[in-house]
C-alpha positions, -999 to +999 in steps of 0.1 A: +000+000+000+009+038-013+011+061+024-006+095+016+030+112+021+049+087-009+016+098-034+020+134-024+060+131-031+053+112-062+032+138-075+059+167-067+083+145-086+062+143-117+045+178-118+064+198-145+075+230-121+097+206-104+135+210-108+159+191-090+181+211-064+211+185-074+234+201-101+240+168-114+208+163-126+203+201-141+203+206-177+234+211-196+223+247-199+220+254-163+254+236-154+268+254-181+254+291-167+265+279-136+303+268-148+300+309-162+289+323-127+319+302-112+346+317-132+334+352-133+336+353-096+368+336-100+379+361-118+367+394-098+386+374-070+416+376-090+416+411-104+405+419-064+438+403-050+459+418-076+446+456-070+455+448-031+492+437-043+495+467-065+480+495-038+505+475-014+531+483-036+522+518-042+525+527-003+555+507-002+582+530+021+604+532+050+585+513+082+566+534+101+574+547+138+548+525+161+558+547+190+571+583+195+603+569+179+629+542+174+664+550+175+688+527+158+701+502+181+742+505+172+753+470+184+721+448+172+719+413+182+699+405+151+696+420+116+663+432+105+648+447+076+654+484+090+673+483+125+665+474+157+653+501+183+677+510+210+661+509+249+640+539+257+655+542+288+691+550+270+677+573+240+694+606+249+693+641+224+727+628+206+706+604+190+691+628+172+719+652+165+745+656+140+771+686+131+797+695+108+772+702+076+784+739+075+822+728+064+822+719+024+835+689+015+864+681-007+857+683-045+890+675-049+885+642-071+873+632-105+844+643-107+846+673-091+822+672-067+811+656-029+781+646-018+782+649+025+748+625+035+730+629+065+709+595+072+705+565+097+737+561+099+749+593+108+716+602+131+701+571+148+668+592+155+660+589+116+651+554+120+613+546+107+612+584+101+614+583+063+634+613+056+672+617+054+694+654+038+723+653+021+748+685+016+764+683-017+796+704-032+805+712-068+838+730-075+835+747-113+825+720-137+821+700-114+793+669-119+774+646-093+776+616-119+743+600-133+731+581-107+700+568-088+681+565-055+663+529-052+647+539-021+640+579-020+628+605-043+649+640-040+642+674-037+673+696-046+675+737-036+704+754-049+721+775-014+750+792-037+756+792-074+739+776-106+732+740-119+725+722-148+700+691-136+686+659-152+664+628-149+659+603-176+625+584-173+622+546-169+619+525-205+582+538-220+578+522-257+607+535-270+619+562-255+638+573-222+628+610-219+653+636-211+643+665-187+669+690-177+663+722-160+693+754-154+689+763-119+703+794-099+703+803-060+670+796-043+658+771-070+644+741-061+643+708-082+625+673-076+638+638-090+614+609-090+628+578-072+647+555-090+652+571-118+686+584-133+695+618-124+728+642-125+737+678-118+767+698-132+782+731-119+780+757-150+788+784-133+829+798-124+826+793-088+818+771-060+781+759-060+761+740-025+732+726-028+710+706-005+688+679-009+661+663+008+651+623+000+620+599+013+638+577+029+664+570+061+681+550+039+677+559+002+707+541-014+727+557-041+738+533-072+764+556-096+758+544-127+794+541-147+808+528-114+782+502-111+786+490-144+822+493-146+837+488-110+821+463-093+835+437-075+837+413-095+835+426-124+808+422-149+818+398-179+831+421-209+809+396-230+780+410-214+785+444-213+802+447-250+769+438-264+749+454-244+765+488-248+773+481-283+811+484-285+844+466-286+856+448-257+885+465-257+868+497-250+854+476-223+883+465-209+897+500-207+870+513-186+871+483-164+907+492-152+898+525-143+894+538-108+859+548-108+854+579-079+830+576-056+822+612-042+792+599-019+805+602+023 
């Protein structure tokens, strides 16, 4: 004997409004729109995570201070990404106090110019603080060399006479732009980070400038000393094709004493 409930089921089963909650049973059309649903929130995930990495990257900078501050601990037990902060308790105003940026420094090389850097190194107190200053000297025709910040942007004011400046923007299609600007006492000049950037003295006497960067650590990379002077020393194979010359030429350059004007 049929119960009331089994007839009433029956009848559910067989009445044509009925569709099965089971996607196995669905019709190819359904599991196919489904299928389509799936992926497209796949994909919003996706594009979701990757617009977190990017933004991440974008406010990518220095660490920053999780209390009033966080002087650099001199003799760290352990090395960080940063440095560790020294004790509180032992924080005194040396640690954030330098002198000695009122005496030029000695052009007396190459290049013709010195670059005298104030950052974590020389005051503790910068640590997590993002910023660092830099004093640098040009005797007449003298040039800070092409060079780059991995880690800061700059912001250059002329103190005493004139400068030609440069940055050269990063690969776009085919073309590394170029733009220079001739500056004169109370000028002030900005160079992106990481990008390649010079100044030259054009003027007959003694020019200071100084210079502000993003970081408590920016980094410095001089270009022709990179690429020619490092230790050890790039294959000749490698750079003779890249900059399109003989390896002689190569070779040459390679045994030169590249200055570094960066204290």
């Amino acid at each position: 004997m049929i119960s009331d409930q089994s007839k009433n089921a029956s009848s559910l089963l067989l009445s044509p409004l009925y569709k099965p909650t089971n996607a196995l049973h669905s019709p190819p059309d359904e599991r196919a729109s489904s299928v389509i649903q799936i992926r497209g929130m796949a994909v919003k995930l996706l594009i979701a995570l990757l617009a977190l990495a990017s933004l991440h990257a974008v406010l990518a900078s220095d660490p920053s201070p999780l209390q009033d501050f966080c002087v650099a601990d001199d003799n760290p037990k352990v090395f960080v990404n940063g440095a560790i902060c020294k004790n509180m308790n032992d924080v005194t105003a040396n640690d954030f106090y330098t002198s000695g940026l009122d005496k030029p420094g000695n052009t007396v090389n190459d290049v013709g110019s010195n670059v005298t850097a104030i950052n974590v190194n020389k005051i503790p107190g910068l640590n997590t603080l993002g910023i660092s200053l830099v004093r640098i000297d040009y005797a007449p025709n003298g040039l800070n060399p092409p060079h780059t910040h991995p880690r800061a942007t700059e912001i250059l004011v002329v103190l005493e006479g004139e400068l030609y400046v440069g940055f050269v923007t990063s690969n776009i299609g085919q073309t590394n732009r170029l733009f220079t600007k001739n500056l004169k006492k109370g000028d002030v000049f900005v160079f992106p980070q990481g990008l390649i950037h010079f100044q030259l003295n054009t003027g007959k006497c003694n020019t200071i400038a100084l210079a502000g960067l993003s970081s408590q650590n920016p980094g410095v990379i001089t270009i022709a000393k990179a690429v020619f002077g490092s230790t050890p020393p790039i294959s000749d194979d490698v750079l003779a094709k890249a900059f399109q010359v003989d390896k002689h030429l190569v070779d040459w350059l390679q045994a030169q004493q590249w200055t570094d004007n960066n204290n």
